[in-house]
PLY file of the C-alpha trace (Angstrom):
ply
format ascii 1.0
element vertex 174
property float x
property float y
property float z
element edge 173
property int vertex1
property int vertex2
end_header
-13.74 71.81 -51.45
-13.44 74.39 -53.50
-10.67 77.39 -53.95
-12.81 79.79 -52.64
-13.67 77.46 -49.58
-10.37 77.35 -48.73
-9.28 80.64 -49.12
-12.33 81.72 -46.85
-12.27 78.69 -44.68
-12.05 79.97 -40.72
-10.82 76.27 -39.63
-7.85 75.98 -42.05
-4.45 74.99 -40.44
-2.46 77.61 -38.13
1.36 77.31 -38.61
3.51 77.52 -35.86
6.53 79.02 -36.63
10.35 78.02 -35.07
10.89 80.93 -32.57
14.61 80.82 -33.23
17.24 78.67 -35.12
18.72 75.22 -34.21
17.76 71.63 -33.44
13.97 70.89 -33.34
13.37 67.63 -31.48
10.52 66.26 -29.41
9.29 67.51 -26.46
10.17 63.90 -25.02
13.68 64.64 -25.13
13.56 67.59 -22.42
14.75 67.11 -18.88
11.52 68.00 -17.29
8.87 66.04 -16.62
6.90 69.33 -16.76
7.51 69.61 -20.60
8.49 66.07 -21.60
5.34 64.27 -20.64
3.23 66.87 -22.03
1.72 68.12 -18.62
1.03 71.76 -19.72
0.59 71.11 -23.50
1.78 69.65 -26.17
4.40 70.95 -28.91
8.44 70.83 -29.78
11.75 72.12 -28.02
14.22 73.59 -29.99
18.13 73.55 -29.33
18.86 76.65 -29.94
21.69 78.56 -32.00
21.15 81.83 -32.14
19.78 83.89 -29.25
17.37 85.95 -30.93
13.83 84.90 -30.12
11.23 85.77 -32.45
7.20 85.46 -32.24
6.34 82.14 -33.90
2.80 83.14 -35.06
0.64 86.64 -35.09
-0.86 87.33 -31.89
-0.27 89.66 -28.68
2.36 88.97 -26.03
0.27 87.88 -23.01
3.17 86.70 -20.69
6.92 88.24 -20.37
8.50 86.56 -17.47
10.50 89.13 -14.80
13.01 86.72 -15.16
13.45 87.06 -18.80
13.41 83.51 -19.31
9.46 83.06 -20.60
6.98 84.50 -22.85
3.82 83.37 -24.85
1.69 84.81 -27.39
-2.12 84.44 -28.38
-3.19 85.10 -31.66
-6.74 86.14 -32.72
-7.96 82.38 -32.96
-7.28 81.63 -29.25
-4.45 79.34 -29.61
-1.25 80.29 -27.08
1.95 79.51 -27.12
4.66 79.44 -24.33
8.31 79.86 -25.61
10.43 78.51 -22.40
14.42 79.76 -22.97
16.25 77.05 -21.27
15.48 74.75 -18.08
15.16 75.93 -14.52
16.43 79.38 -16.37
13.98 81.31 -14.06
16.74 80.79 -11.47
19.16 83.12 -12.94
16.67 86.45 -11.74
14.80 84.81 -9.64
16.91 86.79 -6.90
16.83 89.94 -8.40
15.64 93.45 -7.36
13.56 94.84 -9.18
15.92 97.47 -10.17
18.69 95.22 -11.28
19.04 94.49 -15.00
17.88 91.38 -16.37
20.93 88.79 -16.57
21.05 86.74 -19.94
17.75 88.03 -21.34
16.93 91.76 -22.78
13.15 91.93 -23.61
12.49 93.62 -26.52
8.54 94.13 -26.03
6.07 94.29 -23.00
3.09 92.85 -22.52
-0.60 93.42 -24.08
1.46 93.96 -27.43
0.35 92.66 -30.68
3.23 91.57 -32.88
3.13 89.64 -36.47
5.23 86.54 -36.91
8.69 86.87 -37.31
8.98 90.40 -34.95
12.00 90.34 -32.16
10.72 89.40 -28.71
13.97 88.53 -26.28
17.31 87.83 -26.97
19.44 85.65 -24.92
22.99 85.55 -23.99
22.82 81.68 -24.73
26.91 81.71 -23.51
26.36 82.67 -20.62
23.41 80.67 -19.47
25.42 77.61 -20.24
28.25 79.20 -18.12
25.76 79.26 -15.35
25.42 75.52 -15.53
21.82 75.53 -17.80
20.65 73.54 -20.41
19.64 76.29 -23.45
16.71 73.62 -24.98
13.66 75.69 -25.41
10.35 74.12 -25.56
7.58 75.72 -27.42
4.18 74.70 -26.16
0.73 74.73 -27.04
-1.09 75.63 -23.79
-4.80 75.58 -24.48
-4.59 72.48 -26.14
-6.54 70.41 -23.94
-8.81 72.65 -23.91
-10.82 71.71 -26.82
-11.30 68.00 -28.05
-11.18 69.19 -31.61
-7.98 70.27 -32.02
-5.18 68.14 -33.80
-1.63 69.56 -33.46
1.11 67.83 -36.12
4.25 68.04 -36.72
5.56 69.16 -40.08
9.51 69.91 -39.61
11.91 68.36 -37.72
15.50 67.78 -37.69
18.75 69.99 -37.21
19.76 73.19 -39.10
16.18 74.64 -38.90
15.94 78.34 -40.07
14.42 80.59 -37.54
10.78 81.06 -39.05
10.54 77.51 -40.30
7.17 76.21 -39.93
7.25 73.06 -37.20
3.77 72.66 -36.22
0.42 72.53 -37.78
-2.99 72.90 -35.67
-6.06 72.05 -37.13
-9.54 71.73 -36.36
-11.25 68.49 -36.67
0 1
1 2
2 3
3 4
4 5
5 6
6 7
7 8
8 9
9 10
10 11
11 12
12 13
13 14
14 15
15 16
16 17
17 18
18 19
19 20
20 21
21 22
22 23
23 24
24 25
25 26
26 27
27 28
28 29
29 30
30 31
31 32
32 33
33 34
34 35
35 36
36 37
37 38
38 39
39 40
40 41
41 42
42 43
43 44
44 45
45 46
46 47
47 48
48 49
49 50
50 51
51 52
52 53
53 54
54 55
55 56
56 57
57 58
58 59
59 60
60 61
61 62
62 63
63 64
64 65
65 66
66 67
67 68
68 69
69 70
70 71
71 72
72 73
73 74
74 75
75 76
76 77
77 78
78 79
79 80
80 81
81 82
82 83
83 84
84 85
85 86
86 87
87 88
88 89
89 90
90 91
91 92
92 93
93 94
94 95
95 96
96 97
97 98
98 99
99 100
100 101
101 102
102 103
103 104
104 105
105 106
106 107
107 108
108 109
109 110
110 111
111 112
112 113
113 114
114 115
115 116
116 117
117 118
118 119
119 120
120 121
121 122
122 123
123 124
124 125
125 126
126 127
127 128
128 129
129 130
130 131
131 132
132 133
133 134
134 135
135 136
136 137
137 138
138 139
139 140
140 141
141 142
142 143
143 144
144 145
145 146
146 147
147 148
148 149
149 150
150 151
151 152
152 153
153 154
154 155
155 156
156 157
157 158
158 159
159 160
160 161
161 162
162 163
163 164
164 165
165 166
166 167
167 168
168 169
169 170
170 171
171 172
172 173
């Protein structure tokens, strides 16, 4: 293949980018079946670090939780990704008015907005969601990837000390 075929190539790889900084391990290793056995899609989980959540690829925000605890973001390809802060962490606000603040999460945009890789999207008060008794892993998921038999999804980073913006998975076409 030539340099121009590659440059110009619509089915190169899509990097998925580490939404914040920490541990990235295996979905396997979450508590929930949900995540660890790959029921919704496949992907990583990330321990987290730091509490600033960024968007791991260019794409609009198609989901914000009202809990806070949630988003994912399609980019023009059609590949989405769900960025789950924490486990059971919907329970925090799940018993909130809908005037009452947002406890542990402050969204920074809203839905139906396009954002490039790297630009804030929640911050988390990762303190005091432990304090409420909840683990802070945070899987990262690929949700339409069962969707298509011709997708490949690898991973290309793993390990502890990841920068936020690292690039963790790779999605291909076959």
């Amino acid at each position: 293949m030539g340099l121009f075929s590659k440059i110009f190539n619509k089915n190169t790889a899509i990097q998925i980018l580490a939404p914040t900084a920490g541990e990235v391990v295996s979905t396997a290793q979450v508590k929930d079946e949900t995540f660890s056995k790959d029921m919704i899609g496949k992907g990583f989980a990330i321990i987290p670090i730091d509490g600033h959540f960024v968007a791991p690829m260019d794409g609009e925000i198609t989901l914000l939780a009202e809990t806070g605890h949630a988003f994912s973001i399609k980019n023009k390809r059609g590949i989405e990704l769900l960025v789950h802060i924490g486990l059971d962490t919907v329970n925090i606000n799940s018993q909130r008015k809908s005037n009452e603040l947002i406890k542990g999460f402050n969204q920074l945009v809203k839905v139906g907005q396009h954002v490039k890789a790297g630009a804030p999207i929640v911050n988390a008060d990762l303190d005091f969601i432990k304090k409420e008794g909840y683990d802070t892993i945070t899987p990262v998921i690929v949700l339409n990837d069962k969707s298509s038999d011709n997708v490949e999804i690898n991973m290309i980073n793993s390990g502890k000390n990841i920068a936020k913006l690292t690039p963790i998975l790779e999605i291909n076409k076959k």
